[in-house]
C-alpha positions in Angstrom: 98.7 -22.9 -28.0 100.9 -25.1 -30.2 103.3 -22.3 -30.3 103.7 -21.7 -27.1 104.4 -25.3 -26.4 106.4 -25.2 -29.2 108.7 -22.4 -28.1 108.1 -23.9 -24.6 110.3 -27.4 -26.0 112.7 -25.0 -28.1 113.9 -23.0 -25.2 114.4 -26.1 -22.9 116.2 -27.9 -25.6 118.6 -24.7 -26.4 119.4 -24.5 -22.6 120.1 -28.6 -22.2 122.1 -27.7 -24.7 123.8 -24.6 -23.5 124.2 -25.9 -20.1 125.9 -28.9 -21.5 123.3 -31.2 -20.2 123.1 -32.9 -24.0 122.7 -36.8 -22.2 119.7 -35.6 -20.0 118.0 -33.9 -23.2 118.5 -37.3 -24.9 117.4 -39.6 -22.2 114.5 -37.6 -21.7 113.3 -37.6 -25.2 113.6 -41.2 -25.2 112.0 -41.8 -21.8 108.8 -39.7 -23.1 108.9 -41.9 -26.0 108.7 -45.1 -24.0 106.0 -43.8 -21.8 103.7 -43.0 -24.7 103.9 -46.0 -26.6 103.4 -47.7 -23.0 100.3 -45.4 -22.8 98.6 -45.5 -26.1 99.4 -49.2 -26.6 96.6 -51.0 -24.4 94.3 -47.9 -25.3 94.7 -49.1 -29.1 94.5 -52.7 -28.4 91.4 -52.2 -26.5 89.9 -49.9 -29.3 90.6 -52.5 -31.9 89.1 -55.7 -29.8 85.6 -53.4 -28.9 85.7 -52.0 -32.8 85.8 -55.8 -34.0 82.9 -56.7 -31.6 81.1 -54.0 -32.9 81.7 -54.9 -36.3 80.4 -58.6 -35.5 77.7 -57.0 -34.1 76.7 -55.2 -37.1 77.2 -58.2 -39.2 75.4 -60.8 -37.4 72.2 -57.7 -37.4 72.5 -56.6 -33.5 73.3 -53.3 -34.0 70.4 -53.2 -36.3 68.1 -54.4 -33.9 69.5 -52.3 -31.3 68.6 -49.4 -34.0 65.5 -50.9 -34.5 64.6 -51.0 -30.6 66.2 -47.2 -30.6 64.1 -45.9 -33.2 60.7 -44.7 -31.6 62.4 -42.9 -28.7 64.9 -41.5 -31.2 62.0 -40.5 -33.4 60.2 -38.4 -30.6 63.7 -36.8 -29.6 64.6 -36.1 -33.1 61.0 -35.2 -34.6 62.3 -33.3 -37.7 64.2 -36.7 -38.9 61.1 -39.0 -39.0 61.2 -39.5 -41.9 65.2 -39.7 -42.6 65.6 -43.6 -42.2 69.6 -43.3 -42.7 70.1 -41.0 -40.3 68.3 -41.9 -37.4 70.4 -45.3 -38.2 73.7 -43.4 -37.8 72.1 -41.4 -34.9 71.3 -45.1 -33.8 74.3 -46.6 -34.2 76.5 -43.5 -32.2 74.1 -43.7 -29.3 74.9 -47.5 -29.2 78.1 -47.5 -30.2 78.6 -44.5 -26.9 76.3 -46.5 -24.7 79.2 -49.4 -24.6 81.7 -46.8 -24.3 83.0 -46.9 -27.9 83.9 -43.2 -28.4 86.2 -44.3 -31.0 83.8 -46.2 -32.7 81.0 -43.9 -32.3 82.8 -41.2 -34.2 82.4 -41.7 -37.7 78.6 -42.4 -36.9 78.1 -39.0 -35.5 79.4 -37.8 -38.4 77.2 -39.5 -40.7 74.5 -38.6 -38.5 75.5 -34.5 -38.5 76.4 -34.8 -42.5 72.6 -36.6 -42.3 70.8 -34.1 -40.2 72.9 -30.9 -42.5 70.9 -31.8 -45.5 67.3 -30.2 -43.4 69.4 -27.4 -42.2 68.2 -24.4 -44.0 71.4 -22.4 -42.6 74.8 -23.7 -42.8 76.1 -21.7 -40.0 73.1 -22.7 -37.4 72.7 -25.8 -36.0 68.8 -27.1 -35.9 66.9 -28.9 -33.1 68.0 -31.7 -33.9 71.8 -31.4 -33.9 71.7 -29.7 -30.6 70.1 -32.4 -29.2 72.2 -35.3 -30.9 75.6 -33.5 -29.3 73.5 -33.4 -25.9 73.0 -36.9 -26.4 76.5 -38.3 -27.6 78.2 -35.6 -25.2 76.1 -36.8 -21.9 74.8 -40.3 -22.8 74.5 -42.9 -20.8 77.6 -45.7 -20.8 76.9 -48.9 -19.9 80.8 -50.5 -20.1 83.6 -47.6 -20.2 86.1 -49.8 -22.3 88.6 -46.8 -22.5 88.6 -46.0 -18.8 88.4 -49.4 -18.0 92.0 -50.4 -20.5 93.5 -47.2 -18.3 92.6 -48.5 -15.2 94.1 -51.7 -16.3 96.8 -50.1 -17.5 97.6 -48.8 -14.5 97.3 -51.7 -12.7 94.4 -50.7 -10.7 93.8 -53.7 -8.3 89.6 -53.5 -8.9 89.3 -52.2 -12.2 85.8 -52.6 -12.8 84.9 -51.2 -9.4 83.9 -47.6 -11.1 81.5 -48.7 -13.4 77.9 -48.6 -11.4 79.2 -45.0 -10.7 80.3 -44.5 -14.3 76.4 -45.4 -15.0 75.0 -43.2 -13.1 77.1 -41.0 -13.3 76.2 -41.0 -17.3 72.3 -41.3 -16.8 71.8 -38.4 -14.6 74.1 -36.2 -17.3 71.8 -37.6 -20.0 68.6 -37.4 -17.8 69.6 -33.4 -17.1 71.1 -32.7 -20.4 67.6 -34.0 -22.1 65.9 -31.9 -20.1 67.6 -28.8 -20.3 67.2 -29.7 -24.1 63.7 -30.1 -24.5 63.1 -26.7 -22.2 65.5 -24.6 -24.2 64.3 -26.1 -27.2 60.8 -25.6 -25.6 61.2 -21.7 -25.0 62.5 -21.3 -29.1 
């Protein structure tokens, strides 16, 4: 795919350039440039304010006890990692960290929590039980506050940028609430 989008920007390039349309070529290149940084700007912003409430969080113990108040359900979900304290923390911590919509932030604990749940995986190229159902759960869990969709919105200059949210929670519990249970059947059948 890179390739082809590669060759793609090569031949348009070679016929601005054949075609003598050098000032359109360079005015584009620096219009896409503009529009990015105007992009990706509020997204990082946004991304750094909810990482550094996260990371007060974890300081001042809330995350911890959010792990703590996770932990049973997490424990009958996961039941091969009862015992693996560390993991079901990272577990923990993605499902929290995804449940206030920080995907970014959520990232390095679902890899913890897959380098974690590796360790009882008696094949490397097979994912267990409970892998499959940790991607279930950080693929369709349930968002409380989508802080990315919500700095797009903004933005954008959406007028009511909140407005999506009791949809966005929904939306993300009946996902969870069907993935879960497609889960626990398929897992059930094994």
């Amino acid at each position: 795919m890179n390739v082809l989008w590669m060759g793609m920007i090569s031949a348009s390039i070679v016929y601005g350039l054949i075609s003598g349309n050098t000032q359109m070529i360079n005015e584009s290149i620096l219009q896409v440039g503009k529009e990015t940084f105007d992009f990706v700007l509020p997204l990082i912003c946004v991304t750094s304010f909810w990482n550094g409430v996260l990371s007060i969080a974890e300081a001042c113990g809330l995350l911890r006890k959010l792990e703590r108040l996770l932990a049973p359900f997490l424990r009958r979900l996961l039941p091969d990692l009862k015992e693996d304290e560390q993991t079901l923390s990272y577990v923990a911590a993605n499902v929290s960290a995804n449940f206030f919509g920080l995907g970014s932030a959520a990232t390095p604990f679902g890899l913890k929590a897959m380098e974690g749940m590796q360790k009882h995986n008696q094949s490397a190229h097979t994912a267990t039980r409970s892998m499959v159902t940790f991607l279930v759960l950080n693929t369709a869990g349930v968002t409380v506050f989508s802080t990315t969709i919500l700095a797009l919105r903004v933005s954008f200059h959406s007028q009511m940028a909140a407005d999506f949210m009791p949809y966005a929670v929904i939306a993300t519990a009946f996902a969870s609430f069907v993935g879960l249970l497609v889960d626990r059947v398929w897992n059930y059948h094994d």
